[in-house]
N, C-alpha and C positions, 0 to 999 in steps of 0.2 A: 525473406523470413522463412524459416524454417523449423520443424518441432524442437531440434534439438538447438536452438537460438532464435529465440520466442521475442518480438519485438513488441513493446506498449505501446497501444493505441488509443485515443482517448475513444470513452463511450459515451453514450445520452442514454436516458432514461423516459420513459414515459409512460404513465398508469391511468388508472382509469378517471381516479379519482384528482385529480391535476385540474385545475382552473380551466374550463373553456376544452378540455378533453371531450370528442365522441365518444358516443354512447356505443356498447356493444348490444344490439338487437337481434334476433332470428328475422332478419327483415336487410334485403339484400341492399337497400339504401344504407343500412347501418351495419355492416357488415364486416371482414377482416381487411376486404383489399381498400374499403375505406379509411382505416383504422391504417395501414399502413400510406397511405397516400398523406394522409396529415402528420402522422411524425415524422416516415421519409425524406418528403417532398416540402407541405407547404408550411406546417405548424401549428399553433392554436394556441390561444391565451397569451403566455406572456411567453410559452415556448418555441423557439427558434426549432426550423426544421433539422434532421441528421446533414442536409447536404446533399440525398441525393437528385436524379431527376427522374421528370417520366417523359422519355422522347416519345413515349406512344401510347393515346389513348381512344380507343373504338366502344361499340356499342358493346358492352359487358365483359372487356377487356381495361385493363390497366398493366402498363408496362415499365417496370421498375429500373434504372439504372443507378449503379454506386458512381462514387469516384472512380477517378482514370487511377488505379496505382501499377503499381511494379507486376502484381501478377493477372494471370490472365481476365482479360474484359468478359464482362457476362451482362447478361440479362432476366430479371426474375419478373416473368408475366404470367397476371395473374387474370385467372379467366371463368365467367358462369358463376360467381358469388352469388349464393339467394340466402348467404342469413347463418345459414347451418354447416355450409360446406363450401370448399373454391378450389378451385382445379389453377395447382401453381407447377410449372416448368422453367426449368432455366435454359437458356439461350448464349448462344456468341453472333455477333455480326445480324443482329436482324434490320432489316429494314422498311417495316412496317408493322403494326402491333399483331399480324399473324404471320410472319416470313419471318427467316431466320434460320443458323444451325442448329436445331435443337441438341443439349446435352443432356439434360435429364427431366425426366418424364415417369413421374412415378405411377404406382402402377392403381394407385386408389387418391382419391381427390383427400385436401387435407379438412379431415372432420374435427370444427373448432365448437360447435355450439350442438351440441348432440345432448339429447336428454334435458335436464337441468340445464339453464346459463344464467349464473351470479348477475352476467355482466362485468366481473372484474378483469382485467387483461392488462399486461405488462409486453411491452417493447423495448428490449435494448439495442441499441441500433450503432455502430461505429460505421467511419468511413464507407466500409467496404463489404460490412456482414449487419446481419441483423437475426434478432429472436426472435419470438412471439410467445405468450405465454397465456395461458386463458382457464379462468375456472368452470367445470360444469359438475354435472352430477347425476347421478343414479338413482331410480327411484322402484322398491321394492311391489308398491303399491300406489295409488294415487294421495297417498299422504304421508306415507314415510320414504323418507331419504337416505336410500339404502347405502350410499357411497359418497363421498367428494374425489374428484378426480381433475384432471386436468388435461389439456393438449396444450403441445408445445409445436414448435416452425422452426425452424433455422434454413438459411441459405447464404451463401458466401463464405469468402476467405475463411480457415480457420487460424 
């Protein structure tokens, strides 16, 4: 696959609001790398997981793998979730949920629950990539709400 010969893949969807969906909380039990371990991996309610696995999971680590396709293999591990924030890198060839070649490694943890959190959050997840989408908010003073905003995630195939 290629930009300029784009192939169709099917997607899944998964929101907050979905039968038997996690909650999103500032509280690292209820967190994003949670939230993705359940649509990913294992699923909830009446919905079927994306398909992918987790060959690796340690004390405040979870380690993501897609399907085996055509382009190169990776690994999105996610690591240090407490609610508000989670420090996610992608990987080739690890073998262990801390070893591996790391490829990318960003330079600031990804802040999903900052300020304001609705708790609403949307996952699209295919084969081989996946989204993440989340509402928060700003708040001018302790009772008005100065902004709606959002963060988003992606990692994988485009």
């Amino acid at each position: 696959m290629a930009l300029l010969s784009p192939e169709t893949v099917p997607v899944k969807m998964y929101k907050w609001d979905d039968v038997g969906a996690p909650e999103l909380k500032k509280t690292a039990a209820n967190g994003a790398a949670e939230i993705f371990k359940a649509c990913l991996v294992v699923g909830y309610g009446a919905k079927p997981s994306a398909g992918w696995t987790m060959p690796f999971e340690a004390s405040g680590v979870k380690v993501f793998r897609p399907q085996i396709g055509a382009e190169t293999d990776f690994y999105l591990r996610m690591a240090s979730d407490n609610g508000r924030q989670v420090d996610a890198r992608i990987y080739q060839n690890m073998t262990n949920a801390n070893t591996g070649n790391l490829k990318l490694n960003c330079a600031q943890r990804f802040k999903y629950t900052q300020g304001f959190s609705s708790g609403k959050w949307l996952l699209v997840a295919s084969p081989r990539s996946v989204w993440f989408f989340c509402e928060q908010g700003f708040f001018l003073d302790t009772s008005d709400l100065l902004s709606k905003s959002g963060a988003f995630f992606f990692a994988g195939d485009t």
